[in-house]
C-alpha positions, 0 to 999 in steps of 0.5 A: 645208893640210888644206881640200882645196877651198881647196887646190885653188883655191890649187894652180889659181892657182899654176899659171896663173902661165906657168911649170913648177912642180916637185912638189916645190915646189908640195907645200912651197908647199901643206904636203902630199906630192908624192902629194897633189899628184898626186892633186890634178892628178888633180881638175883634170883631172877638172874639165876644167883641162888640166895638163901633167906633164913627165917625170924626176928632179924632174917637172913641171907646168903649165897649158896652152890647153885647148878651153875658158877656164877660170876665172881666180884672180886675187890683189888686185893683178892684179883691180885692174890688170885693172879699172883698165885696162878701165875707163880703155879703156872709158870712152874709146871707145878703138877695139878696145876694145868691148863684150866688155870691157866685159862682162868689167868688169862681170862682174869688177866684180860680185864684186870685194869692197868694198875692192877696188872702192874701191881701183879707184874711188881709182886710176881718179879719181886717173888723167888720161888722155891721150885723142885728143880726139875721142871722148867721155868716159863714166863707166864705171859706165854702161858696166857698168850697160847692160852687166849689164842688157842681158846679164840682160835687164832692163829700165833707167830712165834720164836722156836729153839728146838733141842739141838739150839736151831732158832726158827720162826713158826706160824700155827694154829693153837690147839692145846695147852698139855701140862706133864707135871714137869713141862708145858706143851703147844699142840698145834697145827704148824703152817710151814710144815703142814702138819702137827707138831708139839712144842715145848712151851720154855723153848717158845718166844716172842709169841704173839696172836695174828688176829688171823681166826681160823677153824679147827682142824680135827687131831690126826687119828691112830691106826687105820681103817676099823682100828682107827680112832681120835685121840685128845691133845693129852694122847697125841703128845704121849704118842709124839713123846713115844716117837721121839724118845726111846721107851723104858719098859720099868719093873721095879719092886718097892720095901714099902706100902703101895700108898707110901710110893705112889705119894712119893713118884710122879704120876704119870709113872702110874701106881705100883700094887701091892704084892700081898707081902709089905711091898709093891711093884711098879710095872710101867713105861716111860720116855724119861732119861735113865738118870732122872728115873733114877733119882726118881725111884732113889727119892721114894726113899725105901729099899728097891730093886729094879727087875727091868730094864737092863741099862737101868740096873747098869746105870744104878750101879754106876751111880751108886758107885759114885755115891759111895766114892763120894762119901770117902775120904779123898785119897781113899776116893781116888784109889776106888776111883782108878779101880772103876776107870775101865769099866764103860758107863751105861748110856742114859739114851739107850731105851 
């Protein structure tokens, strides 16, 4: 292999496989001499790879962790495992999968050639995942396209359904992606309204980028005058979330280890301590509906009693209630049913 650049990339992506190549081999591999191969590792190290040679009678090398992450050669197979897998991640607000990864998918996206893309496209819709089923599900391409928009820093038009189902077009700079754990959200700059807005990402459609480059405006600050202070794109959606939802102020005590619930809640609930006695407490707050609290709290699977708020221990009544009536035989169902007919259901909106 006469082409030294083209060597040199074929030589790196051997050696990011995680094993020691003899010299020997990698210079059959190549068709050059074992001197050509040193004199080529030699490059590398120039160019900031950190390859280890290994000493003796046959000699070694391999590619180390260096200060910096260098560039990844990937053959076809592994570029499509890779996209296939980020986007089934991305695309269902898996937790801990956030916007890094999605960044990398639209990086990895944007150079992928046409028939790797479509090989991706092939695989992806041929897939049916086996989600939680209480996230929503968002097409990936949104993803990458908010992604790419917000990190170039151009500005994107696209289609709005707001919660009540009113449909709008929306013109904004991007600022972040924000991943919950259950939904992903834009924060971003609206045109139209003059000010900062979040969006929920499986409410967005038809997104496209303008071409339209903008310069970043810092977020909004909390408080006034010595009190104020800047806020990251994760604290300004917390805020805005607080804002728009009632809050539950949530004191709940576990029969169980702290270790054992917290594995089990989502984290943005936080961690319960240990109340020195087998147990644990959870006191924290949340803007989450009172029905998805409780099946939360009843999924940790262990004894509980919820201290606060008041409208959840009603609303865990109510549910139990109809647990236990569900479990009856149907004419026993109906008399327990009739019994409960006047007693008002708790509102999942109060806060």
């Amino acid at each position: 292999m006469s082409d030294t650049p083209a060597r040199l990339l074929k030589l790196l992506s051997l050696l990011q496989t995680p094993r020691e190549w003899p010299g020997g081999e990698l210079a059959e591999r190549l068709d050059v001499s074992p001197r050509t191969i040193r004199r080529d590792v030699d490059r590398l190290r120039d160019l900031g790879y950190p390859v280890e040679a290994s000493r003796g009678s046959v000699g070694g090398y391999r590619l180390v962790a260096g200060a910096a992450m260098p560039p990844l050669l990937l053959d076809d197979e592994e570029a499509v495992a890779i996209a296939v897998g980020l986007r089934a991640g991305a695309g269902h607000a898996i937790e801990g999968v956030d916007e890094a990864s999605v960044r990398a998918l639209a990086k990895l996206e944007q150079v992928l050639p046409s028939r790797l893309r479509h090989r991706v496209s092939v695989l992806q819709n041929a897939t049916v995942p086996l989600t939680r089923g209480d996230g929503a599900t968002i097409d990936p391409r949104t993803l990458t396209t908010l992604a790419s928009a917000a990190t170039g820093r151009e500005r994107l038009r696209f289609a709005y359904r707001s919660g009540d189902g009113t449909r709008t077009k929306r013109q904004v700079e991007p600022y972040r992606l924000v991943s919950t754990g259950q939904r992903w959200y834009l924060v971003a700059y609206d045109l139209g309204r003059e000010d900062w807005r979040t969006f929920r990402v499986d409410r967005v459609g038809e997104p496209y980028a303008t071409g339209a480059r903008f310069a970043p405006r810092p977020l909004p600050v909390e408080g006034t005058g010595s009190d104020a202070r800047s806020e990251d794109a994760a604290k300004f959606l917390a805020r805005s979330m607080r804002r728009m939802k009632p809050e539950l102020c949530l004191d709940v005590w576990f029969g169980a280890p702290a270790e054992f619930v917290a594995a089990r809640l989502p984290a943005h609930l936080g961690a319960p301590e240990p109340d020195g006695e087998g147990g644990c407490r959870l006191r924290t707050s949340c803007t989450d509906s009172l029905e998805w609290v409780a099946l939360r709290l009843a999924l940790v699977d262990c004894e509980f009693s919820v201290q606060r708020p008041p409208q959840l221990v009603e609303y865990l009544e109510s549910l139990g209630a109809r647990l236990t009536r569900a479990a009856l035989p149907s004419s026993r169902r109906r008399d327990s049913a009739d019994k409960d007919k006047d007693r008002p259901p708790a509102d999942p909106e109060q806060g």
